[in-house]
Kinemage of the C-alpha trace (Angstrom):
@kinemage 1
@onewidth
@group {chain A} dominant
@subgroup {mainchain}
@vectorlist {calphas} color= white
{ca unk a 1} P -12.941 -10.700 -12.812
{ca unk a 2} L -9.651 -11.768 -12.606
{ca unk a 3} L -7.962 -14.510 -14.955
{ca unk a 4} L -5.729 -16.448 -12.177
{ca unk a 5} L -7.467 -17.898 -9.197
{ca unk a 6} L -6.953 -17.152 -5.669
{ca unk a 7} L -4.114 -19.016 -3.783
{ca unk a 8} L -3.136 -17.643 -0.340
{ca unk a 9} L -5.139 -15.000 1.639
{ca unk a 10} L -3.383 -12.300 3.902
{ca unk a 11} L -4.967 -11.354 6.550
{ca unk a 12} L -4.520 -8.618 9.223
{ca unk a 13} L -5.625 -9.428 12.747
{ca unk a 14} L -6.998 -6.528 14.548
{ca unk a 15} L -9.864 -5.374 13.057
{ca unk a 16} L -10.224 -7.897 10.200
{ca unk a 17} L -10.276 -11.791 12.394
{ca unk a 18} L -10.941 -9.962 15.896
{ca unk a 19} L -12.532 -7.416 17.059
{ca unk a 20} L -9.954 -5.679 18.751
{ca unk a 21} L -8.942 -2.509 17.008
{ca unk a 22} L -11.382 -0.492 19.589
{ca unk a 23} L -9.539 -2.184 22.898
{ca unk a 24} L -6.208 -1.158 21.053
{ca unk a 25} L -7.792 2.483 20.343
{ca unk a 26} L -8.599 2.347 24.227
{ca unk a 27} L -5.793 1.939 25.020
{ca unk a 28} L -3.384 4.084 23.235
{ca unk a 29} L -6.405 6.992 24.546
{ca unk a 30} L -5.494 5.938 28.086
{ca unk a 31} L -2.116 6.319 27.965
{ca unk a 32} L -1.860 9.576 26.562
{ca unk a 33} L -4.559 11.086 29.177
{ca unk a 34} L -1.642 13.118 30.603
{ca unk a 35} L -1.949 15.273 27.764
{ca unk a 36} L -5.521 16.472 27.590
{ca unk a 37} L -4.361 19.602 25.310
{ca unk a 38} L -3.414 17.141 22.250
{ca unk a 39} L -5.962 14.569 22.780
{ca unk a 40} L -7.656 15.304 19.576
{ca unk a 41} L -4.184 15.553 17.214
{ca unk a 42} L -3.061 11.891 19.234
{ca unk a 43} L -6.796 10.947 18.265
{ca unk a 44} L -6.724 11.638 15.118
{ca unk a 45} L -3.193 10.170 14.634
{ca unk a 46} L -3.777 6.952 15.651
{ca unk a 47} L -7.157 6.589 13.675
{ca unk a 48} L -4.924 7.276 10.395
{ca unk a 49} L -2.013 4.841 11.596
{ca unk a 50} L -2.785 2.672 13.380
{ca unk a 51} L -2.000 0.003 11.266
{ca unk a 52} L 1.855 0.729 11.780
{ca unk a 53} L 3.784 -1.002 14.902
{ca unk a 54} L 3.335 0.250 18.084
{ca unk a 55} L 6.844 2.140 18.683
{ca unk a 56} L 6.428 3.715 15.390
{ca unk a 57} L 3.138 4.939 16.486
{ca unk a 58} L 4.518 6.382 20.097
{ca unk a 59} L 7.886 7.684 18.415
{ca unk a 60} L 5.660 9.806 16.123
{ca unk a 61} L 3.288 11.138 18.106
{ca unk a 62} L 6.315 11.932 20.741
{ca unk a 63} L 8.241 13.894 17.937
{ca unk a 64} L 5.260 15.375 16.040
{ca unk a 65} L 2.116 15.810 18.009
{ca unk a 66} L 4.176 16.493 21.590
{ca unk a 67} L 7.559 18.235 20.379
{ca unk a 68} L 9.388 15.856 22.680
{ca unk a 69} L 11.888 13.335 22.787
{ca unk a 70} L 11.758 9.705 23.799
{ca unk a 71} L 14.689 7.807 25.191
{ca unk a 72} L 14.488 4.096 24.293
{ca unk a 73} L 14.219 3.574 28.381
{ca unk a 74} L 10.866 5.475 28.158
{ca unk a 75} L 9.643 3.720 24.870
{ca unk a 76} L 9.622 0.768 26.898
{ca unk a 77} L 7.942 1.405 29.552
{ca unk a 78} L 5.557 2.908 27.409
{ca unk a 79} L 5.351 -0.946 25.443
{ca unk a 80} L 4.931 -2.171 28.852
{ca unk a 81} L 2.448 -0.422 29.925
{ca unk a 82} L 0.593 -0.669 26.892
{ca unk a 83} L 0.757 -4.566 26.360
{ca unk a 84} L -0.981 -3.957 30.400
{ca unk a 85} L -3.923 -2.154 28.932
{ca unk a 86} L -4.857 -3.751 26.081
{ca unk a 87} L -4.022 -7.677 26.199
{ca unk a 88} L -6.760 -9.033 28.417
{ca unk a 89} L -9.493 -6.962 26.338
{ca unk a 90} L -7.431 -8.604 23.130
{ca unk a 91} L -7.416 -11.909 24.503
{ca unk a 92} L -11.560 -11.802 25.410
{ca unk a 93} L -13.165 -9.618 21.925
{ca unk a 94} L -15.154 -11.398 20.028
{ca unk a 95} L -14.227 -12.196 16.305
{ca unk a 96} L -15.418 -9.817 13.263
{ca unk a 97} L -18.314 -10.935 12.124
{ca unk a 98} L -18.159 -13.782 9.595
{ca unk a 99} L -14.275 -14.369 10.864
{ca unk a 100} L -14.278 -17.691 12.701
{ca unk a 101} L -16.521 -19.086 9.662
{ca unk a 102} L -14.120 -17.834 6.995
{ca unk a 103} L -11.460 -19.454 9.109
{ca unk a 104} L -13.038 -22.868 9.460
{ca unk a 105} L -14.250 -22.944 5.746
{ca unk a 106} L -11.339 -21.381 4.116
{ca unk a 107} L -8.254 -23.064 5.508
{ca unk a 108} L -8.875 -26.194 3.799
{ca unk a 109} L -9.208 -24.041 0.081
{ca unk a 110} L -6.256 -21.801 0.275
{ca unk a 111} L -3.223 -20.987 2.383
{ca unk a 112} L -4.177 -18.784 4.700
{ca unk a 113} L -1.183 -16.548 6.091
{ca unk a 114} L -1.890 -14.038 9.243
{ca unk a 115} L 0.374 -10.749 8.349
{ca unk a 116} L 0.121 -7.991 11.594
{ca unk a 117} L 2.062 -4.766 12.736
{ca unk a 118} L 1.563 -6.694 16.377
{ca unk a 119} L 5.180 -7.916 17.855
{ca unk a 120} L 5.590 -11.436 16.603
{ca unk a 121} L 5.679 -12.995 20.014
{ca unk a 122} L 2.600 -11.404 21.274
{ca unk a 123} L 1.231 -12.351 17.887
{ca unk a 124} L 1.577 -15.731 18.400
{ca unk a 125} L 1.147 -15.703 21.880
{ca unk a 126} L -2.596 -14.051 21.321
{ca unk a 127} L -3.422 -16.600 18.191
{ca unk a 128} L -2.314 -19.076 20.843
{ca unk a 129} L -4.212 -18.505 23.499
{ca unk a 130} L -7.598 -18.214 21.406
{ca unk a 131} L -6.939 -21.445 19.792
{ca unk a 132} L -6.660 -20.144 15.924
{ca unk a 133} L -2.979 -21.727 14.898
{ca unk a 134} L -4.127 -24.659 12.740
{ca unk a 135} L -5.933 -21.833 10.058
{ca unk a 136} L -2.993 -20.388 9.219
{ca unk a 137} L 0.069 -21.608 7.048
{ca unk a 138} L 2.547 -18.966 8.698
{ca unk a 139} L 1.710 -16.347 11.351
{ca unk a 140} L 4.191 -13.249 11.018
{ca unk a 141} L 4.221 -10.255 13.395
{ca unk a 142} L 6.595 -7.288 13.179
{ca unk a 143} L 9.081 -6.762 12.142
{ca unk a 144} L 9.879 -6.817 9.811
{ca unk a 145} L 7.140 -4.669 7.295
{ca unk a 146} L 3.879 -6.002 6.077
{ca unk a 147} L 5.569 -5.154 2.262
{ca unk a 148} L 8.788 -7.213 3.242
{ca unk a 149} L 6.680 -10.295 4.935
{ca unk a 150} L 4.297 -10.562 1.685
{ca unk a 151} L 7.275 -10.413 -0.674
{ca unk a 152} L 9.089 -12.873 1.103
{ca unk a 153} L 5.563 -15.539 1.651
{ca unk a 154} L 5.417 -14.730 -2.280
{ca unk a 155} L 9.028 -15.209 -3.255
{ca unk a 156} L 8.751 -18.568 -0.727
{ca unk a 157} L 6.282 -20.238 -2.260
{ca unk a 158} L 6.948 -18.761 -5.470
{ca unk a 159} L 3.498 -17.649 -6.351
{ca unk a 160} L 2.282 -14.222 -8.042
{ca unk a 161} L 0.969 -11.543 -6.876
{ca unk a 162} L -2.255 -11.435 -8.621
{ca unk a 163} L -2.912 -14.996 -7.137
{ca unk a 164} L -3.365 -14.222 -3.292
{ca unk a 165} L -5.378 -11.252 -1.907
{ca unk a 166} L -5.166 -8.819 1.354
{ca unk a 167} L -7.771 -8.223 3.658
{ca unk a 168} L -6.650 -5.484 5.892
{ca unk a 169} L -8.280 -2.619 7.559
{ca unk a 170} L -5.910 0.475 7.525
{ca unk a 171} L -4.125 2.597 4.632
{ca unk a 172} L -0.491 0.972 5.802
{ca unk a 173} L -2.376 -2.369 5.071
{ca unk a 174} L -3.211 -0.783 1.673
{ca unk a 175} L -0.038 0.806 0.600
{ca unk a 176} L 1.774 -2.229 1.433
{ca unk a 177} L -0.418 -4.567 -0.563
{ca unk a 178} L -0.089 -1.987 -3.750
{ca unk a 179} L 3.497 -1.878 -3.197
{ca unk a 180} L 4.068 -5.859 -3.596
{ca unk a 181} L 0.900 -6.038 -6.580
{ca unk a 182} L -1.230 -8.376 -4.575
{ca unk a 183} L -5.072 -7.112 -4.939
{ca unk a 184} L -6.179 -5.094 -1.532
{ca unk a 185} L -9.616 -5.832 0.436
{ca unk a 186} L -10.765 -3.020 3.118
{ca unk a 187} L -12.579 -4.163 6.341
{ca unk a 188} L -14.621 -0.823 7.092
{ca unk a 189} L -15.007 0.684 10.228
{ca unk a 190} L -11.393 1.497 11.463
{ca unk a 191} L -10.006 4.328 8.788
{ca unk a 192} L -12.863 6.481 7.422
{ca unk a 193} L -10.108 7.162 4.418
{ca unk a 194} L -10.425 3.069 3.604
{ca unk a 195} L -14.318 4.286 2.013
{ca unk a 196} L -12.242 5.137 -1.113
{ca unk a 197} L -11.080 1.196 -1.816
{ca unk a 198} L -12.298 -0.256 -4.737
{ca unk a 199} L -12.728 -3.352 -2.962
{ca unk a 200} L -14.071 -3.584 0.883
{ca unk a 201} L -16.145 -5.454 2.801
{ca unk a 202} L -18.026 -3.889 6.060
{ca unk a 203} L -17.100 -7.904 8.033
{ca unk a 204} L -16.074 -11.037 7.057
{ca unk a 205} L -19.753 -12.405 6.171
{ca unk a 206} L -19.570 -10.574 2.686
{ca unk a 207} L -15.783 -11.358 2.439
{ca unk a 208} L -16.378 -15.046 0.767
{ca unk a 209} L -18.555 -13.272 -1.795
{ca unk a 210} L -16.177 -10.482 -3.155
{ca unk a 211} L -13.732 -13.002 -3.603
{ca unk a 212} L -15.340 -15.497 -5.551
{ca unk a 213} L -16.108 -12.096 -7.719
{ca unk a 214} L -12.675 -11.175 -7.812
{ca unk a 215} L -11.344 -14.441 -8.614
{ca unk a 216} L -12.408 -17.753 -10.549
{ca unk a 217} L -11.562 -20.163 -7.338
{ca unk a 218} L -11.018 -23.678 -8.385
């Protein structure tokens, strides 16, 4: 149990408030079907990081999965052509489990802050569109890093880190939560390696509940 008690909740959006991290997995599998020989290395790259932004992602697997290299002309078309595949299935999946109730009954307790590798315009545009702007204090996208956004929300609203918590569900939402000291919450089911947190919830119906056991909310 911890001494303080909670006062802002991060929050990732794929894969933690919407169900989207398989229409974004879908996606990045489509676009890469012109190279069949590597489809299991790009696989297995993207289930490890895909919590990192999107040119990151295509820059790596370009340089270390492919051997190639990729002119910024190219990485944009390849953003283009990405944002094609995946928005409308973003736009339509349904919320993780629990989400939409945690939102409606937690917005009025704590400051709620929505922290994602997405661009910050399609962020916003996306949190927009499905109506979800009035839960959330601030809405930041990339970039800059999720470490650099929670330092600044912290430094901000000059709060500690042991008083808010992150709820993401991929080992660059981990790291950067240990590397500012705010406590770390795993959604399961998008990183097998996310199994090892001391702390994780499988959705957002048991998320409530490991809170109010890891803090004494007022």
């Amino acid at each position: 149990m911890m001494s303080s008690s909670v006062q802002m909740v991060f929050l990732d959006f794929d894969g933690v408030v919407i169900e989207s991290a398989i229409v974004k997995k879908n996606a990045y599998r489509k676009m890469f079907e012109i190279f069949p020989d590597h489809r299991e290395e790009i696989e297995t790259y993207q289930k490890t990081h895909g919590g990192l932004p999107r040119r990151r992602q295509f820059q790596e697997i370009f340089s270390q999965i492919l051997g190639q290299d990729l002119s910024p002309e190219q990485m944009d078309e390849m953003e283009e052509r990405y944002v094609e595949l995946m928005l409308e299935g973003v736009l339509k999946a349904p919320f993780v489990p629990g989400a939409e109730e945690f939102l409606r009954d937690f917005h009025q307790r704590v400051d709620l802050y929505l922290v994602s590798a997405t661009p910050d315009g399609e962020l916003r545009h996306i949190v927009r569109e499905r109506g979800l702007e009035h839960y959330f204090r601030k809405i930041y996208g990339s970039p800059p890093a999720k470490a650099e956004i929670l330092r600044a929300i912290l430094r901000e609203t000059e709060r500690r880190p042991d008083e808010a918590v992150f709820v993401g569900d991929y080992s660059s939402d981990r790291e950067a939560a240990e590397e500012v000291g705010v406590p770390f919450i795993a959604r399961l089911g998008s990183a097998p390696e996310m199994e090892i947190c001391e702390n994780k919830i499988h959705d957002l119906t048991e998320l409530p509940t490991l809170i109010s056991e890891m803090f004494s909310l007022r």
